[in-house]
C-alpha positions as CSV (number, residue, x, y, z in Angstrom):
1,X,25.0,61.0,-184.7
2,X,26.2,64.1,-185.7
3,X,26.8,64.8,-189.9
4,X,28.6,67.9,-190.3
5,X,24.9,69.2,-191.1
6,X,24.1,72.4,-189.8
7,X,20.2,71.3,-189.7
8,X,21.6,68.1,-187.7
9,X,22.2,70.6,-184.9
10,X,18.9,71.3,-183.6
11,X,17.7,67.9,-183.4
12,X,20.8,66.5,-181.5
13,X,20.7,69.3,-179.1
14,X,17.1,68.1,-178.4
15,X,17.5,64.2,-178.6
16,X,20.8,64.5,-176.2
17,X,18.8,67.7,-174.2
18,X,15.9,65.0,-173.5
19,X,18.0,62.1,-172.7
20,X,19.9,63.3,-170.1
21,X,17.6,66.0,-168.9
22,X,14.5,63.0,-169.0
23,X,12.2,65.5,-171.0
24,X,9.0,64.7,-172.6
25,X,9.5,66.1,-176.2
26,X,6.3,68.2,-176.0
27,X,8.2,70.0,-172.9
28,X,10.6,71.3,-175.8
29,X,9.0,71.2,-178.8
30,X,5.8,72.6,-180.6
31,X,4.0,70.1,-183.0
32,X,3.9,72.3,-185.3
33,X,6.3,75.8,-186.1
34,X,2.7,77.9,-186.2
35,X,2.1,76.6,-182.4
36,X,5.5,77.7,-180.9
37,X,4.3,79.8,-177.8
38,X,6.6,81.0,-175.4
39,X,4.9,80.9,-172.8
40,X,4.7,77.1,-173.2
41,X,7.8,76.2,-174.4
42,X,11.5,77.4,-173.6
43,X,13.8,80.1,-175.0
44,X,17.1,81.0,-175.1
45,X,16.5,83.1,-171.9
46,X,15.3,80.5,-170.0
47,X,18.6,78.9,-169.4
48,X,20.4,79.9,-165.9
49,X,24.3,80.5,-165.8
50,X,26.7,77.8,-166.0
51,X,28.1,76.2,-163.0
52,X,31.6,75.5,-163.3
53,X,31.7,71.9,-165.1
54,X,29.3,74.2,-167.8
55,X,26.0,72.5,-166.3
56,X,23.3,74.5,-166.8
57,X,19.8,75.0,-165.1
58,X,16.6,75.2,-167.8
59,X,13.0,76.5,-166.9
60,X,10.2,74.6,-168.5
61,X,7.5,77.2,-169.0
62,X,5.1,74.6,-168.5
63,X,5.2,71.5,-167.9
64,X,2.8,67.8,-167.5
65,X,3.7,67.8,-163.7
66,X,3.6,71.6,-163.3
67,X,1.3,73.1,-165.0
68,X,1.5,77.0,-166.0
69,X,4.1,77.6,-163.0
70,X,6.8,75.3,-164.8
71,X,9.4,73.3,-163.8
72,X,13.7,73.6,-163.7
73,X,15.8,71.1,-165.3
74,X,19.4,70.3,-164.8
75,X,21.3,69.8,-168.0
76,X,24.4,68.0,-166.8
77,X,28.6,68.2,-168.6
78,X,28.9,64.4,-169.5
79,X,32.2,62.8,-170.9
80,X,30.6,61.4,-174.0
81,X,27.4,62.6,-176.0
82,X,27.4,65.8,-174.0
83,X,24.6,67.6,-174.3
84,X,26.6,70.8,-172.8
85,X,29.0,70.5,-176.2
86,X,26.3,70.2,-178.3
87,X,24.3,73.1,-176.7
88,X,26.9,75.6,-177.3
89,X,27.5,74.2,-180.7
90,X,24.0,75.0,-181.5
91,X,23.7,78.1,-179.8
92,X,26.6,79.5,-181.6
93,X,24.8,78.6,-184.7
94,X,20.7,79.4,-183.9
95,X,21.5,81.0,-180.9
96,X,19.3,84.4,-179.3
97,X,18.1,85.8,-176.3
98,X,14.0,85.7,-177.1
99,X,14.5,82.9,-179.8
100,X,13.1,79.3,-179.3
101,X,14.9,76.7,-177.8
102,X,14.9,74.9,-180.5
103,X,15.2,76.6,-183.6
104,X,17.1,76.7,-186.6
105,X,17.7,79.0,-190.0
106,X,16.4,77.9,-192.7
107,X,18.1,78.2,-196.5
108,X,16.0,81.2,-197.2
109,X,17.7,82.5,-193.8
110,X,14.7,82.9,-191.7
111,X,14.8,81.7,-188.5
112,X,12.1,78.2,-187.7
113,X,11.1,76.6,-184.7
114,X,12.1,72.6,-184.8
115,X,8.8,70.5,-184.3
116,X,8.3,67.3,-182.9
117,X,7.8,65.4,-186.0
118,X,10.7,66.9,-187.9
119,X,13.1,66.3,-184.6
120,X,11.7,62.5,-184.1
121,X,12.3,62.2,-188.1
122,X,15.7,63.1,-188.1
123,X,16.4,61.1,-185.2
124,X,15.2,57.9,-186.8
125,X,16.8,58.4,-190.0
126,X,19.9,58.0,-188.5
127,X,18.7,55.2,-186.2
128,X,17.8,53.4,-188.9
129,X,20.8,54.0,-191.6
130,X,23.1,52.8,-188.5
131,X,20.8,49.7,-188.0
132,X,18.5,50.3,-185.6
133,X,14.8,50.4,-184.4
134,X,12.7,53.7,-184.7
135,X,12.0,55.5,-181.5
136,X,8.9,57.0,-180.1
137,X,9.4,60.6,-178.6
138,X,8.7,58.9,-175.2
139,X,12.3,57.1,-175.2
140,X,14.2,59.8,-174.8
141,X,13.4,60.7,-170.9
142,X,12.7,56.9,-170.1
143,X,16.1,55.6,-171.7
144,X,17.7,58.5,-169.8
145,X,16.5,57.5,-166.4
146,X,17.1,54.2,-166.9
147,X,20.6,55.0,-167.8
148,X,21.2,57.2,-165.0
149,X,20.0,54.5,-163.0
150,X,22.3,51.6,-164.4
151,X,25.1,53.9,-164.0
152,X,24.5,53.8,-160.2
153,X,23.0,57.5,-159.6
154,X,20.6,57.2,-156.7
155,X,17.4,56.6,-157.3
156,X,15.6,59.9,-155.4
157,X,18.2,61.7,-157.0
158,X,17.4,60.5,-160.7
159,X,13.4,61.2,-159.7
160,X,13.8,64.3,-158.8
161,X,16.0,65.2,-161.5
162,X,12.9,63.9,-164.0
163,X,10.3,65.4,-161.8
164,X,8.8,61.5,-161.5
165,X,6.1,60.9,-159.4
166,X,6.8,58.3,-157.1
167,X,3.7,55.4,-159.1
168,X,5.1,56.5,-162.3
169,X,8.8,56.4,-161.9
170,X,8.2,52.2,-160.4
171,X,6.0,51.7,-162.9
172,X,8.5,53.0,-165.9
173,X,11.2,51.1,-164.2
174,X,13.2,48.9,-166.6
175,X,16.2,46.7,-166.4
176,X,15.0,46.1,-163.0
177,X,17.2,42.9,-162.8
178,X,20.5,45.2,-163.5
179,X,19.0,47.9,-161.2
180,X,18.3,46.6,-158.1
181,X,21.4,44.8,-157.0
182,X,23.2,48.1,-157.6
183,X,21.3,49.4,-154.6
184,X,20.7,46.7,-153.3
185,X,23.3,43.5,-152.9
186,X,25.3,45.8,-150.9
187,X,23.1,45.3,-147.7
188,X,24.2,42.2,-147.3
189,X,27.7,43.6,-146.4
190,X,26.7,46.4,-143.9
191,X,24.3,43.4,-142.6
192,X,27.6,40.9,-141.7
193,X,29.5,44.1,-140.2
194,X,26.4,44.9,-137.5
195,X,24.1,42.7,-137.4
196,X,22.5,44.0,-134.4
197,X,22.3,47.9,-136.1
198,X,20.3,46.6,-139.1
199,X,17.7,44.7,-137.7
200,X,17.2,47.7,-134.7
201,X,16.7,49.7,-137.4
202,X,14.3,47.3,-138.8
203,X,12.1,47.3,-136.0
204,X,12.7,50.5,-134.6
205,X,13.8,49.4,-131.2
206,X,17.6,48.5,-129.7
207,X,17.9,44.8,-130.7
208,X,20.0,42.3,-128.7
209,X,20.8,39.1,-129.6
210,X,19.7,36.2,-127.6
211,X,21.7,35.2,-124.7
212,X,22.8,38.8,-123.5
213,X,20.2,39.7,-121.2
């Protein structure tokens, strides 16, 4: 995705921040640079140090799920479109302490908040020039659970990473078909090595099989 564009930088931050992160655009983003508010929406400041691998925690200021208190993110190192590579990339760039997340210089060389529009824009354009479909803002953090999930991450652990209520996180379930036999075919293996164990634990009692008293 990336163009040698120095502009380009904000917006894959955010597309790659969202994805893996499973952020609602509006979490990161003003809809327009005139609404930017910090108190709503993240700065520079709000990152926590990096762990060792270069993960880092983010606070959301506020959030859908958590109102005025906010909410923490984990933005995790990944071997390919890393969103910690692309973070320091742009922080190098746009980069400072009580500056927006997302922002970016312009050409006059004042400093500009990326909107929601402009970062959804951008992000299409290149969809499109590479031949494919347009996006919503909402595919970011449901493409990255779904990914997470398909790459075998456990399920309450890809929830709480989204902050998913339990209704919404079945109901935005896709791929269920690839999904499920990840977590679930293996049971038939633990059920052939104790038989006995498995259905106890079913009924909650000690299970015997016939014939032993």
């Amino acid at each position: 995705m990336y163009s040698g564009s120095i502009q380009d930088h904000p917006p894959i931050f955010v597309a790659l921040t969202a994805f893996w992160g499973q952020v609602r655009l509006g979490e990161l983003l003003p809809s327009r640079e005139s609404d930017y508010d910090s108190s709503l929406l993240p700065r520079w400041s709000d990152f926590g140090i990096a762990n060792e691998s270069g993960s880092r925690l983010l606070h959301l200021p506020r959030t859908k799920t958590g109102g005025a208190r906010g909410e923490e993110i984990f933005i995790t190192r990944q071997d390919h479109l890393d969103p910690i590579a692309c973070l320091e990339l742009h922080q190098l760039v746009n980069g400072g302490h009580n500056l927006p997340l997302a922002s970016y210089r312009s050409s006059s060389g004042s400093m500009l908040s990326l909107t929601r529009r402009k970062s959804l824009r951008r992000v299409n354009e290149v969809l499109t020039a590479e031949g494919f479909q347009p996006i919503s803002g909402h595919c970011f953090r449901i493409g990255g659970t779904t990914h997470l999930l398909l790459a075998g991450v456990p399920p309450d652990v890809v929830r709480l990473m989204g902050r998913w209520s339990s209704d919404s996180f079945l109901r935005y379930w896709c791929s269920l078909d690839l999904i499920a036999p990840l977590h679930a075919e293996l049971l038939k293996s633990k059920l052939r090595k104790d038989p006995g164990a498995v259905l106890g634990f079913l009924f909650r009692r000690p299970f015997r099989p016939l014939g032993t008293g």
